[in-house]
C-alpha angles and dihedrals in degrees: 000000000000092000093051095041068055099059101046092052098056085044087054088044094045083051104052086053090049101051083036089069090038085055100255124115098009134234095275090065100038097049079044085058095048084050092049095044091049089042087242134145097236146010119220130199119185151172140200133208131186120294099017096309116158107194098177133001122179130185136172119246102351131120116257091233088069089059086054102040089055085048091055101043081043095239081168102080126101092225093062103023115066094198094058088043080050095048090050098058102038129076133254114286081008102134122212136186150171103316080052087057094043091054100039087046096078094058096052123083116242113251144157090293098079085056088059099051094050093043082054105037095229093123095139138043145117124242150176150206117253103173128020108182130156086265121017127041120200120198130166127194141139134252123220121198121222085270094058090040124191127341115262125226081255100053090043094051086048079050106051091038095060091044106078079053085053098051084049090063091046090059100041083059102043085056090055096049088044102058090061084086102050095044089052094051088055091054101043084048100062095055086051099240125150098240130154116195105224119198125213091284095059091247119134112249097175140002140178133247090248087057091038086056105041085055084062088047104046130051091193095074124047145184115216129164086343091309137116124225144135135254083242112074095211093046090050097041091063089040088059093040089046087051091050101051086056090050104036109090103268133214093221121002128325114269115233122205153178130242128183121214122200145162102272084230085057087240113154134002114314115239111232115217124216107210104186116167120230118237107266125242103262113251128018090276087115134121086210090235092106122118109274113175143009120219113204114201116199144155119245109266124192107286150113094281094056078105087055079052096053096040091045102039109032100019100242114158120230100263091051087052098048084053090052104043089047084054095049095057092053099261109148115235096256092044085053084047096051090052102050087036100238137126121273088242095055087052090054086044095049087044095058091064102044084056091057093048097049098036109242138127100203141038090238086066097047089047094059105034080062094050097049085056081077 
């Protein structure tokens, strides 16, 4: 009859992962399931990015300060945390446990971490590794506090044997998450627009034809290691920071924005980028793999925000666009002055420096490089 009271249980446990990744059940109740089935406190599932990165960490009955108090005294890393140095240096469904944190301990340095384990009483536990990529590392296990002691032979072998179930709804869910891309590039190429679908970790996951090719057209936009940039580091630099506003968990929505990108010689037309945020999965269910943000490349076109144009990509000031875009529609110097209701000289004045920053020597050539941003 126990082994069968067993059974069950594993079934019941195999289930609730399975319905979590089609959406049913959720996470919460399936990681409840593996601590119950081990006889532990808490289930954790985690995952790992590059550089320290912690896209998503779950775990059962715990205050969500605590998830943010092991973030800030970097409990993450593999130099203080014995479970993520455990995690490094075994192989995948390989399942480790308290004498691999006792051997691996001597070698860490003591840090605030420790701290952490005994404030919170999950001192004990066994673990293994889902998911290994280039850039990302899954892992699931469970944490036991003094009370629940150490896991027995019996609780380790219920545990590795739901695992491989486990890594099988991770799976199922990461395939789900990662066709929001693809399905996004379909639609925006049927309407023709250059478009590339970024994920939480600002790498491209689609893009259309129309974007495949601009990046062959244009030298002011590129494409490295998954990544978009600019040949100009301080134009790439608030491409990136305006990517990852829109992909960072916000407080309110996401903020979307617009960053001009232009020959530092000011050679050429600029190419404007769209950066608009994607509506986020509802709850924090999520493996953080998901499609984030769309950037829109495109080239100015003759509208009301080819100001925008002038102030954001060559730095003029209002008042300096206003004086470009009055020229380029024909309009004579004092009739420019009389408009804005300034004296000739300060036209001249301001038009000295509008030649500087756009990198012209004659009216003739600013004309026509406003005119050519539409």
């Amino acid at each position: 009859m126990p082994e069968i009271v067993d059974q069950l249980r594993q079934q019941a446990a195999i289930d609730a992962f399975t319905a979590a990744a089609m959406g049913v059940g959720g996470w919460d109740h399936a990681l409840h399931e593996l601590a119950d089935l081990t006889g532990s406190a808490r289930g954790q599932l985690i995952g790992l990015g590059a550089q320290g990165a912690t896209p998503f960490n779950w775990v059962t009955d715990i205050d969500e300060r605590a998830l943010a108090e092991v973030a800030a005294i970097d409990g993450h890393n593999p130099q203080v945390n014995a479970r993520i140095a455990a995690a490094l240096e075994t192989a995948v469904l390989e399942t480790v446990d308290e004498r691999n944190y006792d051997a691996l301990r001597p070698r860490l340095r003591r840090s605030a971490y420790e701290d952490f384990i005994d404030a919170y009483d999950i001192p004990h536990g066994c673990q293994t590794t889902l998911i290994r990529q280039e850039t990302m590392m899954i892992g699931v296990g469970v944490l036991r506090t003094r009370r629940d002691g150490r896991t027995t032979p019996a609780q380790r072998a219920a545990f590795a044997s739901l695992a491989p179930h486990i890594r099988t709804a991770v799976r199922t869910q990461m395939l789900f998450e990662g066709q929001v891309a693809p399905l996004l590039s379909g639609s925006l190429e049927a309407v023709g627009l250059p478009a590339f679908v970024c994920g939480a970790d600002l790498r491209v996951q689609a893009m259309t034809p129309t974007a495949e090719q601009l990046l062959i057209e244009t030298s002011l936009l590129t494409l490295h290691e998954g990544r978009l940039g600019s040949p100009d580091r301080s134009r790439a630099a608030m491409l990136e920071q305006a990517m990852r506003r829109c992909a960072a968990p916000p407080d309110g929505p996401p903020p979307a924005a617009t960053v001009v990108l232009r020959d530092p010689a000011c050679v050429g037309l600029p190419l404007v980028v769209d950066v608009l945020p994607l509506p986020r999965p509802r709850g924090r269910w999520s493996l953080s793999l998901d499609a984030r943000l769309i950037v829109v490349p495109r080239r100015p076109r003759r509208t009301g925000a080819t100001a925008g144009v002038l102030t954001a990509g060559y730095r003029l000031t209002p008042a300096e666009a206003a004086v470009a875009l009055a020229l380029a529609e024909g309009r004579p110097r004092e009739e420019v002055a009389a408009l804005r209701g300034v004296s000739v000289d300060t036209v001249r004045s301001q038009l000295k420096a509008i030649f500087q920053k756009m990198n012209v020597s004659r009216e003739v050539d600013l004309v026509a490089r406003v005119n050519a941003l539409g």
